[in-house]
C-alpha positions in Angstrom: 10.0 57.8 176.4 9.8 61.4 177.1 11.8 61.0 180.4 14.4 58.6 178.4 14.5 62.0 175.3 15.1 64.9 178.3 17.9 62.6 180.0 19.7 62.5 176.8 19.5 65.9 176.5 20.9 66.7 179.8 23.3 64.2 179.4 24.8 66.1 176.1 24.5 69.4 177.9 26.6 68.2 180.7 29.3 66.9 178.4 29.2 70.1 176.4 29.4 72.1 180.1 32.3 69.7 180.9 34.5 70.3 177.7 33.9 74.1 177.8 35.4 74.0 181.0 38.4 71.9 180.1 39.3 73.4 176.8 39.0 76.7 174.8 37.4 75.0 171.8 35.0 71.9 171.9 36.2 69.5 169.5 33.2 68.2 167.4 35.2 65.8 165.1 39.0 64.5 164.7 40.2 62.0 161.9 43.7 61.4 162.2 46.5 59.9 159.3 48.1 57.0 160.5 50.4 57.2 157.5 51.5 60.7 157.8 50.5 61.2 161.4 48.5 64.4 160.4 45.3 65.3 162.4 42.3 66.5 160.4 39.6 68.6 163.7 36.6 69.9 163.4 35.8 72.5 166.6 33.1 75.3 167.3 34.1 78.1 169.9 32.2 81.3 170.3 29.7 82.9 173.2 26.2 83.5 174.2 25.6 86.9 175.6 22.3 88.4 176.9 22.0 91.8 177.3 19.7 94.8 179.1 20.8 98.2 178.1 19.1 101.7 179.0 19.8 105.1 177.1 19.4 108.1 179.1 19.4 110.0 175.5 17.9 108.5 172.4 20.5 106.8 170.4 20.7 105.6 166.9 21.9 102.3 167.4 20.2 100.0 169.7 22.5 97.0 169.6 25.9 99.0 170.5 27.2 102.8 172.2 27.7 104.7 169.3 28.1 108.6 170.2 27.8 109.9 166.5 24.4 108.5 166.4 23.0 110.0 169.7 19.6 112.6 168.8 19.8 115.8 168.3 18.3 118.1 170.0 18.7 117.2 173.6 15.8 116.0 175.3 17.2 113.1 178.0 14.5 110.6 177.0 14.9 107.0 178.5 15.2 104.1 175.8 15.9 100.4 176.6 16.1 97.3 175.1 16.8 93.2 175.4 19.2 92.0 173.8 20.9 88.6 172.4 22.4 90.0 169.3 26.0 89.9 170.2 26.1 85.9 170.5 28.5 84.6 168.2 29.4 80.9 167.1 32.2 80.3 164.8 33.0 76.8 163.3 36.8 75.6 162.1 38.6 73.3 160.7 42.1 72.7 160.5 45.1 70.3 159.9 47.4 69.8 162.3 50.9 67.5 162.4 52.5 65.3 165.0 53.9 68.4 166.7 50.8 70.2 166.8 51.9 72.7 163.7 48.6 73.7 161.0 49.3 74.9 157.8 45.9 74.5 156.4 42.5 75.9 158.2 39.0 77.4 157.6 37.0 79.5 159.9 33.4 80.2 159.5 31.6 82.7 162.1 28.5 84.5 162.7 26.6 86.6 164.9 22.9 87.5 165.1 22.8 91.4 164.1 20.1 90.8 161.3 18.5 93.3 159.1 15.6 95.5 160.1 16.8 94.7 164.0 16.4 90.5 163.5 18.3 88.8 165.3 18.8 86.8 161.7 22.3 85.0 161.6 24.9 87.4 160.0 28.5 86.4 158.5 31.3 88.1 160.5 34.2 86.2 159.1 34.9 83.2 156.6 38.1 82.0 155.1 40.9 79.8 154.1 44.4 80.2 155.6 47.5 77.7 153.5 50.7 78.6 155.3 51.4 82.6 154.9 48.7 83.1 152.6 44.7 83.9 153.9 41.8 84.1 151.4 38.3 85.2 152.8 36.4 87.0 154.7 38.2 88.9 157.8 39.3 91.6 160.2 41.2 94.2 157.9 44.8 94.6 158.2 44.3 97.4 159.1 42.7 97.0 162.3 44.0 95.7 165.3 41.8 92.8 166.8 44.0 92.4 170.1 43.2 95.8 171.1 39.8 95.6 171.8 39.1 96.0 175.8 37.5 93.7 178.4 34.5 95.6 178.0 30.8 94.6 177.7 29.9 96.9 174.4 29.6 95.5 171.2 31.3 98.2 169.4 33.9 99.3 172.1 35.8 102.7 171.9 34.5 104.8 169.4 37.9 105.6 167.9 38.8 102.0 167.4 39.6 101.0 163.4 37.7 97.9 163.3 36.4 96.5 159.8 35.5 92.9 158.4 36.5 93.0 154.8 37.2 90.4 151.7 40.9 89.8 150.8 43.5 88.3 150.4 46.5 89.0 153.0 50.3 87.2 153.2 52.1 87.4 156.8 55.4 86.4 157.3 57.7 86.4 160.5 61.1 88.9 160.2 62.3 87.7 163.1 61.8 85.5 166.5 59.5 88.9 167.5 58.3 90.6 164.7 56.1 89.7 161.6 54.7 91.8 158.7 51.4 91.2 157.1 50.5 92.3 153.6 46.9 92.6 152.2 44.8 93.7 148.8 41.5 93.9 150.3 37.9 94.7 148.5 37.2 98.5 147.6 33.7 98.1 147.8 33.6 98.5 151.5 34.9 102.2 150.7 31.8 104.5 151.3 31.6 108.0 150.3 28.7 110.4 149.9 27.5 111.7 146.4 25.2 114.3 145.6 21.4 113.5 144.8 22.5 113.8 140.9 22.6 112.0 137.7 25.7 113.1 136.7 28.0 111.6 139.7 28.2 107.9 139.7 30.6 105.5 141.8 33.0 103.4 139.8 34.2 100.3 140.8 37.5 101.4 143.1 41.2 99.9 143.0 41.6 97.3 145.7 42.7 98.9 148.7 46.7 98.1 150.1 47.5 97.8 153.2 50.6 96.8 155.6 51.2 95.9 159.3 54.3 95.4 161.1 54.3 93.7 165.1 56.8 93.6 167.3 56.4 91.4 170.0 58.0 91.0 173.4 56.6 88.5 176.0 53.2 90.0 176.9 53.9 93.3 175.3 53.5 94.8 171.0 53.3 97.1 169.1 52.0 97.2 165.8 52.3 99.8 162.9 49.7 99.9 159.9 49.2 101.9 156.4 46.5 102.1 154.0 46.4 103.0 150.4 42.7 103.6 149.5 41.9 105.0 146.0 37.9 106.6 145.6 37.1 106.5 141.8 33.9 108.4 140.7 32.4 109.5 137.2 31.2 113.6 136.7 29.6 113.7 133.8 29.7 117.3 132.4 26.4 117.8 130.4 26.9 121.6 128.7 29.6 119.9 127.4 28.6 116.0 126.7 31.7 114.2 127.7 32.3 112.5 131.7 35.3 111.9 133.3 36.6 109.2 135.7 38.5 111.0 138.8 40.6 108.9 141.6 41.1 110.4 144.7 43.2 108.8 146.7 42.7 107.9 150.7 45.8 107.5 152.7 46.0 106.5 156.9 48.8 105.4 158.9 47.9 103.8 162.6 49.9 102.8 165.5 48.8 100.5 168.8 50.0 98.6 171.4 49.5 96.7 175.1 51.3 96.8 178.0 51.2 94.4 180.9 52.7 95.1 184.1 52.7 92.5 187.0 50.3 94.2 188.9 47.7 92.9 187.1 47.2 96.2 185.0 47.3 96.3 181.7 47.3 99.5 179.3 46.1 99.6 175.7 45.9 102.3 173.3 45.5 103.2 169.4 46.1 106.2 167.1 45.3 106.6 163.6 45.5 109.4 161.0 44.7 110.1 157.5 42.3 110.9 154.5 40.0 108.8 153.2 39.9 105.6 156.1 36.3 106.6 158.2 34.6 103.2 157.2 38.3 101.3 158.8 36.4 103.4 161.8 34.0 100.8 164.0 31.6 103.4 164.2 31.4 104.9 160.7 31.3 101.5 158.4 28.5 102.9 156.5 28.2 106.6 156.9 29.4 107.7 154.1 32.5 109.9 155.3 35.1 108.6 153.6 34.8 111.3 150.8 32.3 114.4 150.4 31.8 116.0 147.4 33.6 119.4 146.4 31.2 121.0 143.9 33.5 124.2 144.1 36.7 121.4 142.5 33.9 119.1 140.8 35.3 116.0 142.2 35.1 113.9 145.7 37.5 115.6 148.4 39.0 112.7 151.0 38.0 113.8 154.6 40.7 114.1 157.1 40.2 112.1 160.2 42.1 111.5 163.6 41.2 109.0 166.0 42.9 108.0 169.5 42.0 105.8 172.6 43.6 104.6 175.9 42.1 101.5 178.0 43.3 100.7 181.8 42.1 97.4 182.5 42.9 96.1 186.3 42.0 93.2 188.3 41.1 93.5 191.8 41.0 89.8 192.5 41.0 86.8 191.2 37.3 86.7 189.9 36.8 90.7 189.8 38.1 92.7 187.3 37.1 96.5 185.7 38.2 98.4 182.5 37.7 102.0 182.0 38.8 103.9 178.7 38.8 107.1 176.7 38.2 107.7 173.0 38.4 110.5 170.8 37.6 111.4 167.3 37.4 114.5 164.4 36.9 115.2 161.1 39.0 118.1 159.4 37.1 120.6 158.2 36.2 122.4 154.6 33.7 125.1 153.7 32.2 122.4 151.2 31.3 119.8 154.1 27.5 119.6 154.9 26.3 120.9 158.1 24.4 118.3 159.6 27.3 115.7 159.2 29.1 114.6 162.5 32.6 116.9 163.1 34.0 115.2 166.2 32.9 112.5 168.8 34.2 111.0 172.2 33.2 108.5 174.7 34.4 107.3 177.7 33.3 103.7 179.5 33.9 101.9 183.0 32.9 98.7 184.3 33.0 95.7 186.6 32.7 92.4 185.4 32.6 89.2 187.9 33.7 86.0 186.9 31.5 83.4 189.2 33.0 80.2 186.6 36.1 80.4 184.0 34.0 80.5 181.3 31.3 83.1 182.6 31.0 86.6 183.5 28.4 88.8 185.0 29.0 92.4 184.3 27.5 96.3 184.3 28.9 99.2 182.3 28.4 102.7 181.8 29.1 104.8 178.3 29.4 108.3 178.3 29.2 109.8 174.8 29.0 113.3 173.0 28.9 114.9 169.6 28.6 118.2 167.5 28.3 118.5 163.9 29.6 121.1 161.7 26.4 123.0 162.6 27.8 123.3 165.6 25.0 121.3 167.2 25.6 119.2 170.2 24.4 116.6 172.2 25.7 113.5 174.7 23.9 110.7 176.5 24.5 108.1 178.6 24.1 104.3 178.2 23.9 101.9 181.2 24.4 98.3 180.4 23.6 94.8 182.0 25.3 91.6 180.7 25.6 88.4 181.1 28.3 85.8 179.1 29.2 82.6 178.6 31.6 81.0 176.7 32.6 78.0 174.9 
């Protein structure tokens, strides 16, 4: 019996291997209409990575390279740890006509980034697309998703804007090469710092606006965001018993692209600007920067941020390929900003990643990162990374 159980498993697992191979997703369920000829599919896609990764300076965050987390004072202590966090698995459904067309989906995903270092499943995305119109759980609009580099990081260039958020976004095409996407997405993501007192308190924020436009042309965009962010807090002024509600209003504007050439090297970059936008930043979701408080003005001041980063990516054969990149970011400054908070950070990564199968990848990266805080204080470490990937 035994013998008869393990043959069935390796039975499913070679069928699994085999669609992996043959298609992009593996299709777990189809139903189709005969009447209307309208396919209803069920499909799971998503990849299991295992990771071994070895700080050369003590960083903040195990799981990812983040350089505004890396100790001060320097001391070059060796860190390491084993990883299987960044595995995802996302699960879809969608209709589909005779042509192949869907105007109705759902797209559930996770990865295993846990609380308290688990490895706990953790929502990444969840929602329902009906035409133009998305509803859920997704990568802002003001992010750009295509940018992000064959690397082996989970977090990726420092200066990237990339944010899952509620909300509820409308795309529609302008013309054969161009589309513009719309979105009111949830404030609560917004994260600004408030002094250890009873008299500030956060108010629930106006949804945050947003707009994208891409251009499109073969291989090649470019894509052009804003974001309208306002932070709403309550000062309650005590000699005189009364509070008000203040709105300070965070404003960004971001532009990104990719170029192919037929060399087999492709360029990426992004730039963004503004006030207000740090948590939009991948490594500054819940640092509290978008605001600081301004005792001197009695209200929340919007920082000022800037952000850039270029990728080269280049294969050298068929089954060899390596990416390198830069990335650059600061905070404007302000007499009223606390010392200890980060002022600027950079990193810059390389890598070479085999491809022994078309749906795995061997790899090892390195990540240099620095960073100084308005203390002037500075440090920088180094990050050496081992992965392996495969996906389905």
């Amino acid at each position: 019996m035994k013998n008869i159980y393990k043959k069935l498993i390796a039975s499913f697992i070679l069928m699994f291997l085999y669609n992996i191979n043959a298609y992009a997703q593996v299709e777990v369920a189809a139903y189709t209409n005969k009447k209307t000829d309208n396919k209803w599919s069920a499909y799971i896609e998503g990849f299991i990575q295992a990771d071994v990764m070895v700080d050369f300076q003590k960083n903040g965050y195990k799981d990812g390279f983040m350089a505004p987390f890396i100790e001060i004072p320097q001391n070059n202590s060796v860190d390491g740890k084993f990883s299987i966090n960044q595995s995802q698995i996302g699960l879809g459904v969608k209709r589909t006509d005779s042509e192949g067309n869907s105007d109705l989906s759902a797209y559930v995903e996770i990865d295993f980034f846990g609380p308290y270092n688990t490895t706990r499943p953790r929502l990444r995305q969840g929602y329902v697309q009906w035409k133009k119109l998305l509803i859920g759980q997704a990568w802002s609009n003001f992010t750009d998703f295509d940018a992000f580099p064959a690397i082996l990081d989970f977090v990726g260039p420092n200066a990237m804007l990339f944010l899952q958020v509620l909300q509820i976004r409308y795309t529609t095409p302008l013309s054969a090469k161009s589309e513009l996407s719309l979105s009111i997405e949830d404030p609560n993501v917004i994260s600004a710092l408030l002094p250890n007192d009873r008299r500030w308190k956060k108010k629930h924020n106006l949804p945050s606006f947003t707009a994208l436009y891409k251009y499109t042309n073969e291989n090649n965009y470019i894509k052009v965001g804003g974001l309208l962010s306002p932070i709403r807090h309550e000062v309650n002024d005590e000699l005189q018993q009364k509070s008000a509600i203040k709105t300070t209003l965070g404003f960004a504007g971001m532009v990104s692209g990719k170029v192919y050439s037929k060399e087999k090297n492709n360029f990426i970059f992004q730039s963004s600007y503004g006030r207000g936008y740090a948590t939009h930043n991948t490594v500054l979701n819940e640092a509290r920067y978008d605001a600081i408080p301004n005792l001197d003005r009695n209200r929340l001041q919007a920082m000022k941020l800037f952000n850039i980063y270029g990728v080269y990516e280049h294969w050298w054969a068929a089954k060899l390929s390596s990416t390198a990149y830069y990335s650059y970011s600061r905070f404007g400054k302000g007499d009223f900003i606390p010392g200890k908070m980060v002022q600027k950070f950079q990193n810059i990564g390389v890598n070479f990643i085999y491809y022994p199968y078309e749906k795995v990848r061997i790899g090892v990266e390195g990540n240099y990162g620095q960073m100084s805080n308005f203390d002037k204080e500075r440090t920088n470490g180094v990050r050496l990374q081992f992965a392996s990937t495969f996906y389905f």
